[in-house]
N, C-alpha and C positions, 0 to 999 in steps of 0.2 A: 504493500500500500504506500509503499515512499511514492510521493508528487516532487512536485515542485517548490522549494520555498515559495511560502506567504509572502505576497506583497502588502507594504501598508499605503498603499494609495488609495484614496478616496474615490468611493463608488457612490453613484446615483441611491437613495433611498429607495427602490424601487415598488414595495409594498407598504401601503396605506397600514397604519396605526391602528389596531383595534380597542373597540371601546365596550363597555359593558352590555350594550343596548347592541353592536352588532356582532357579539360572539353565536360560533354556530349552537343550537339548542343543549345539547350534549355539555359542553363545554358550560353552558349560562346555570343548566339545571346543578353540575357540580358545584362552581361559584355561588351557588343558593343554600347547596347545601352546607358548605363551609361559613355562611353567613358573611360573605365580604361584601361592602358598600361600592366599592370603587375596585378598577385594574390599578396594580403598580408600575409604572413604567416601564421596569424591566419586562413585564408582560403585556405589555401597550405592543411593544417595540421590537420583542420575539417571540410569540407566538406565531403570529403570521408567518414570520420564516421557515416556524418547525411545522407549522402543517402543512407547508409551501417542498419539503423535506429538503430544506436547504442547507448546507452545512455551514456551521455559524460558529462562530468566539466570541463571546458576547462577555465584557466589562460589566462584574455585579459583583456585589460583596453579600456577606452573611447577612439576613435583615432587610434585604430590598426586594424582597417576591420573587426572587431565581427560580426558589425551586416549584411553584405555580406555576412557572413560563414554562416547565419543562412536562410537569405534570399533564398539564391541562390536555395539550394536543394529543397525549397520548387516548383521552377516553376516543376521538377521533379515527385514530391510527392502528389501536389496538383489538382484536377478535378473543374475547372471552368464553370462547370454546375451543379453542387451539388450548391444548393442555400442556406448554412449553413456553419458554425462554424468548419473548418478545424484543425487551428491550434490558440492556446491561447498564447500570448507574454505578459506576466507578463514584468514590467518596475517601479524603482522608482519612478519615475520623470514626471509631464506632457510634461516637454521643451522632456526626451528621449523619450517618446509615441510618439509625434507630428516628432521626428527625422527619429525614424524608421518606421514612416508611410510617411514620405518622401520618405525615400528610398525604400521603397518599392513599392511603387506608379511609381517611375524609373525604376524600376527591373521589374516589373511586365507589364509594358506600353504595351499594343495590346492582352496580354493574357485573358482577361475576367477575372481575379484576380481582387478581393474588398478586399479593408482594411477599417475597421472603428476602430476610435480611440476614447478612453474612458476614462475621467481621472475627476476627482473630482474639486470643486470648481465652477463650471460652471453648465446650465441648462441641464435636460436630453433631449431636443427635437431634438437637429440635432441629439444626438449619437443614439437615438432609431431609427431614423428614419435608417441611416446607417445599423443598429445591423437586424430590420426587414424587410430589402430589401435584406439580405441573403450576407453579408462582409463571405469571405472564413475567413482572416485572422482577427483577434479580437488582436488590442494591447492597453492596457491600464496599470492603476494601481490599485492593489487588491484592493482597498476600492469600485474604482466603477464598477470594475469589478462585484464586486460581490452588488451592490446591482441592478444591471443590472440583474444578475444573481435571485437575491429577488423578481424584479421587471415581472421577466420570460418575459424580453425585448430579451431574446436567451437562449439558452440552449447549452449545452457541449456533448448532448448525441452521433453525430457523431464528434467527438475527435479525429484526429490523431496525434496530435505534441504538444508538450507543451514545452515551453521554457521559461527556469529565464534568464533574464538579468540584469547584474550587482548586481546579488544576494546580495550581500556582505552592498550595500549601502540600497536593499530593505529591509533588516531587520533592518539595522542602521535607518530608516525613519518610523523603528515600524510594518511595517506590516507583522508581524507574524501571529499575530494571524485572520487577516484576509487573509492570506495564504491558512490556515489550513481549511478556514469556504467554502473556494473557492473550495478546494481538498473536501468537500462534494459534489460538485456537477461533480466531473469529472467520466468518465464511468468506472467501474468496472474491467475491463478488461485490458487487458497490453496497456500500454499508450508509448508512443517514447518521454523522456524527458531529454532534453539538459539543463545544467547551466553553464552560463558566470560568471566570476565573475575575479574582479581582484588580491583577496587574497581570501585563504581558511584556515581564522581561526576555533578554534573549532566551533562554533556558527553556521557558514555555512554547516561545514563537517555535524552538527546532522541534520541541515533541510535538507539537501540532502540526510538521509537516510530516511528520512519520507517521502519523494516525489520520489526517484529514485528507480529503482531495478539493481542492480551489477552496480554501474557508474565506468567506465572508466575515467584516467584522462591525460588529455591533456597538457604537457609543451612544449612551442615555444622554449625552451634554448636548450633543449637536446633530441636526439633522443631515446628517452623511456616516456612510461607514467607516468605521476608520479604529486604527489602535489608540486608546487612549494615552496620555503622558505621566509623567510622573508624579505618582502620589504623594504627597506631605503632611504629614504628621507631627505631633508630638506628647511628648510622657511628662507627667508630673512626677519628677523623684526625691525622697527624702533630702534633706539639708547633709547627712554623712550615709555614705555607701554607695555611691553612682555609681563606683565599677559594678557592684553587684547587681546592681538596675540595668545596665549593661547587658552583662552578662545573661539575666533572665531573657530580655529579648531577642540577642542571640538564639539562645534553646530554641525559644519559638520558632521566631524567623526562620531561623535555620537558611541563610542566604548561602548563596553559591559564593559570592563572591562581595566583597566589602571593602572600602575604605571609612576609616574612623577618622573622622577629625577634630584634633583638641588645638586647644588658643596656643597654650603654652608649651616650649620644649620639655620643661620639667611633669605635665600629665603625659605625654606621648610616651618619654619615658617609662614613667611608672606604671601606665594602663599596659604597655607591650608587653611588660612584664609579669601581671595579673594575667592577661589572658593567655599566655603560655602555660603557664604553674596551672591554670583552670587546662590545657591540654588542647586551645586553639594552636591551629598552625598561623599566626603571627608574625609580623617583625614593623618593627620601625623605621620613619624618615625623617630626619630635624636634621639641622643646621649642623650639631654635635658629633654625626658620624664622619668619619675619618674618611679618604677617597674610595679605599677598597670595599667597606661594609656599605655605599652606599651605591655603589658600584653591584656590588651584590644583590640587593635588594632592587635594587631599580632591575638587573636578568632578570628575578622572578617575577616581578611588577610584567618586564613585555613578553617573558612566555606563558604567565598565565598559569604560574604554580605556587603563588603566595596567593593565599583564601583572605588573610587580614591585612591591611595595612593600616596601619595609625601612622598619623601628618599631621603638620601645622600645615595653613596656608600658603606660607613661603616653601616649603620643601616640598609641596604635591602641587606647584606651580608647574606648568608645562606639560605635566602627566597626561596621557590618555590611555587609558588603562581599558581593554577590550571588556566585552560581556559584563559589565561592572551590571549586578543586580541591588545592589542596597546602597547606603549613603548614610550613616551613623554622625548624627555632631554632638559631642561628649557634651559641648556645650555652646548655648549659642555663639553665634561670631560676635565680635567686638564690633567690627565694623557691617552694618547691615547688606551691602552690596556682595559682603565674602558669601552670602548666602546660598545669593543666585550662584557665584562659582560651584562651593562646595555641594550644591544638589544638580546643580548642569553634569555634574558628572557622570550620573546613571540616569537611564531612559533615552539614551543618543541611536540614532540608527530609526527612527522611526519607533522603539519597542519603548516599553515602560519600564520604570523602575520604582521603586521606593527611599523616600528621605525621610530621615526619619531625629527628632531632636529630642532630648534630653534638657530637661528645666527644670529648677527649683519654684517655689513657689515666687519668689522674688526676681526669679527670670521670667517669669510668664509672660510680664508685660514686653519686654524685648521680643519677643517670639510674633507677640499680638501686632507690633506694629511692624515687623517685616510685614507679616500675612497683611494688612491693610496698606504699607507701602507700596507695594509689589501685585497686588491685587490676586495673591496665591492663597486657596480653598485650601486651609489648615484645619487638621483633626485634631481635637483631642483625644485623647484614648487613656485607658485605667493601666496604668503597669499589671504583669500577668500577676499574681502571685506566686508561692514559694511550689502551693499547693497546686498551680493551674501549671505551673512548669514539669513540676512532676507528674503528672496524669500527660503530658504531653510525651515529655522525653519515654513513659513504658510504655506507651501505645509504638512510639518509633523503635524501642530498640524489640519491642513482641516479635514485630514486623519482619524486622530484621534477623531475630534469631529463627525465625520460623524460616525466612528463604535460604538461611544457610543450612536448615535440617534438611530443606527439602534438597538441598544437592550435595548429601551423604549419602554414599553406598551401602551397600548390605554388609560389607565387612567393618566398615567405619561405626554402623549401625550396632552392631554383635560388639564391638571392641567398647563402646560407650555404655551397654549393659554394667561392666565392672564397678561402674560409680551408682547404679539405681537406689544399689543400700543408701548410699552415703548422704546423697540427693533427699531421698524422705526425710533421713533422720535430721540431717539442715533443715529442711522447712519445717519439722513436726518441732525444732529448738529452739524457741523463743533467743536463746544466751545465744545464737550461733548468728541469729539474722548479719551480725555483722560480716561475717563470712561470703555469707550472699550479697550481699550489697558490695562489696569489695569487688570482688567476681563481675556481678553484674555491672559495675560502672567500668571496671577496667575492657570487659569488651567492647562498654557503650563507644568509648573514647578510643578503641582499634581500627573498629569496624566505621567509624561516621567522622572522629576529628583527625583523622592522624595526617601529618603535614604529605605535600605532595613532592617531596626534598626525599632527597638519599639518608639516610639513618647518621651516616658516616660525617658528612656537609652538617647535619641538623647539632651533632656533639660538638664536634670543632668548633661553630660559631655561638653553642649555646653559653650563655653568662653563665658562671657560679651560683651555685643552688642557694639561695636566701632570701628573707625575708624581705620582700619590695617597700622600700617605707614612702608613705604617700608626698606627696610636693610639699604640705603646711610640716611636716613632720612626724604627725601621726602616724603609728604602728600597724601597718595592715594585717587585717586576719587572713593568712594566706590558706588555703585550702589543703594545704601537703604541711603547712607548719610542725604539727605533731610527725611528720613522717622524716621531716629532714633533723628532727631533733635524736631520733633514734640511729640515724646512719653513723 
């Protein structure tokens, strides 16, 4: 199914807007049943394309009626006597699987429409049981999707719709390349495939060309198709601990690729070295480095093998840094015009990116009158909590531990018997969880952070193991503190 790279050139709007008053009946009687007063413009703006079966990218975030837009055409589309696998709803998240199997369970009420939902972490029995009682619609997450798909608990061969949702955070959560293993088993033939997502950096634009043929794209702002630009944001974070506000949104994000930008030489510093000790692959650019290390750091900068870079203004002057997905400012700029630099740097190439700023409550008003200067739609947003990052990072590393099972052998399989004792009696041990947790985060940080440098490169240049003390003076709590005190 490789096409042609997406273009983002702007195409004619060529289908009329739907309104509440002209939805086909099917369609209106749902919407009745759900009790909605009005369409959201995400559904104003594509439906018509999906019952038109046009293959679409459509700009929507969590919260704006995506997944209506997506529902709805299907009562249209779909034959609720065919006792098989209609349509496939890819989802990051088991909380979004379970959501829009909600909503669909609404939208669907009296039609003979099955939805069964599939997502990792959990036993296969009720999901089989759903998957071979003939569910029209299949919404899960790649990993169990497809070992569902391994398990030939269903098949894809009658296929008509296939839909990414929240594209953007499902490759941040790694599942790419169980994407790709899932696109083995869809039918051969032209498929009708929609992607939601609510930025379109590079990274998304290339998997949409590997899974879409000609996609269409969808902007709510203006009347033409087209990829939206770069989003902007910002976080309210505590008066002490920003690296670790940082850091949380990292987890999240989970970007491909980042530059951080701090005011001063002395945060660039100390933050480079917080997020290493945290197991980022990192490095630094100021003024301070010497010819050779920045010499170094600028190769990995234009091959595209440093994931972090922290800068001031004057040392990531010049830069154009390819694929850049995110745009991190530790804190806002002194000077309001470094703004537009520092977020010009991601979303170039026609694709989107994210900028994303970090304020105190006393910076907010700085933040406020860029966005009013500049006349730039700034978000506010809740930092994730400690709690919202953890339920994040187990669903990504489930994920992940689960596609490396699935590509162990039967002797690898037999040889991993010898720990089963061991394995219970860990989890049946309250005193041991530390054991597990050790375990499980040192894989976390193997398999998702680990730098894209030679091991060998990574020791040479790495600093002396210590404790980074913040720029005012204060003592950072470093995360290995206790481990470096043992060695």
């Amino acid at each position: 199914m490789q096409t042609d790279s997406p273009t983002t050139a702007e195409t004619p709007n060529e289908l009329s807007d739907l309104t509440l008053e002209t939805l086909p009946p099917s369609l209106a009687e749902a919407v009745g049943r759900a009790g909605w007063t009005k369409l959201m413009p995400v559904q104003e703006r594509a439906i018509p394309y999906l019952l038109a079966k046009r293959n679409v990218m459509v700009q929507a975030r969590t919260g704006s009626g995506k997944t209506g837009a997506f529902l709805l055409p299907m009562l249209e589309r779909l034959n609720a006597r065919r006792k098989e696998c209609q349509v496939l709803i890819l989802a990051p998240t088991r909380e979004l699987a379970r959501q829009i199997s909600n909503e669909a369970e609404m939208l669907f009420a009296g039609t003979g429409l099955r939805t069964a939902t599939v997502y990792g972490g959990v036993g296969y029995g009720a999901q089989t049981t759903d998957l071979t009682e003939g569910a029209q619609v299949v919404v899960g997450t790649p990993g169990r999707v497809l070992d569902h798909l391994l398990r030939r608990t269903f098949n894809l061969d009658k296929l008509e719709m296939l839909v990414f949702d929240e594209a953007d955070r499902m490759l941040s959560m790694g599942f790419y390349q169980d994407m790709r293993q899932v696109q083995r088993y869809l039918p051969s033939r032209n498929l009708h495939t929609v992607m939601f997502s609510a930025t379109f950096p590079a990274y998304v634009m290339r998997t949409a060309q590997e899974f879409m043929e000609n996609p269409e794209f969808l902007s709510l702002s203006q009347d033409h198709v087209h990829v939206t630009d770069t989003e902007h944001s910002y976080y309210i974070v505590p008066g002490v601990g920003r690296d670790r506000s940082l850091v949380r949104l990292i987890e999240v994000e989970n970007p491909a690729s980042a530059i951080i930008f701090c005011n001063t030489k002395a945060h660039v510093n100390y933050l480079t070295i917080v997020l290493k000790r945290f197991g980022y692959d990192a490095d630094e650019l100021s003024a301070d480095l010497n010819q050779n290390d920045r010499e170094r750091v600028l190769g990995r900068v234009r091959e595209g093998t440093l994931r972090f870079l922290v800068a001031t203004d004057v040392a990531a002057r010049g830069l154009d840094i390819p694929d850049l997905s995110h745009v991190f400012q530790y804190e806002p700029p002194d000077d309001p015009e470094s703004y537009i630099h520092r977020a010009g740097r991601t979303g170039r190439a026609g694709a989107s990116g994210t900028a994303i700023t970090l304020v105190n409550v006393l910076e907010r008003s700085q933040i406020e009158r860029i966005s009013k200067r500049y006349g730039i739609p700034m978000q506010e947003r809740t930092l994730p909590t400690e709690e919202e990052v953890a339920e994040v990072v187990a669903e990504r590393l489930t994920s992940l531990l689960e596609a490396r099972l699935r590509e162990r052998d039967k002797l690898q399989t037999e040889r991993s018997r010898r720990f089963a004792p061991l394995a219970r009696q860990l989890a049946e041990n309250a005193e041991e969880s530390a054991l597990i947790t050790m375990l499980l985060d040192d894989t976390y940080q193997q398999m998702l952070h680990k730098p894209l440098v030679d091991p060998a490169e990574a020791v040479k240049n790495e600093r002396p193991a210590r404790e980074p003390r913040r720029p005012d003076g204060e003592q950072s709590r470093s995360p290995q503190r206790s481990r470096s005190r043992r060695r």
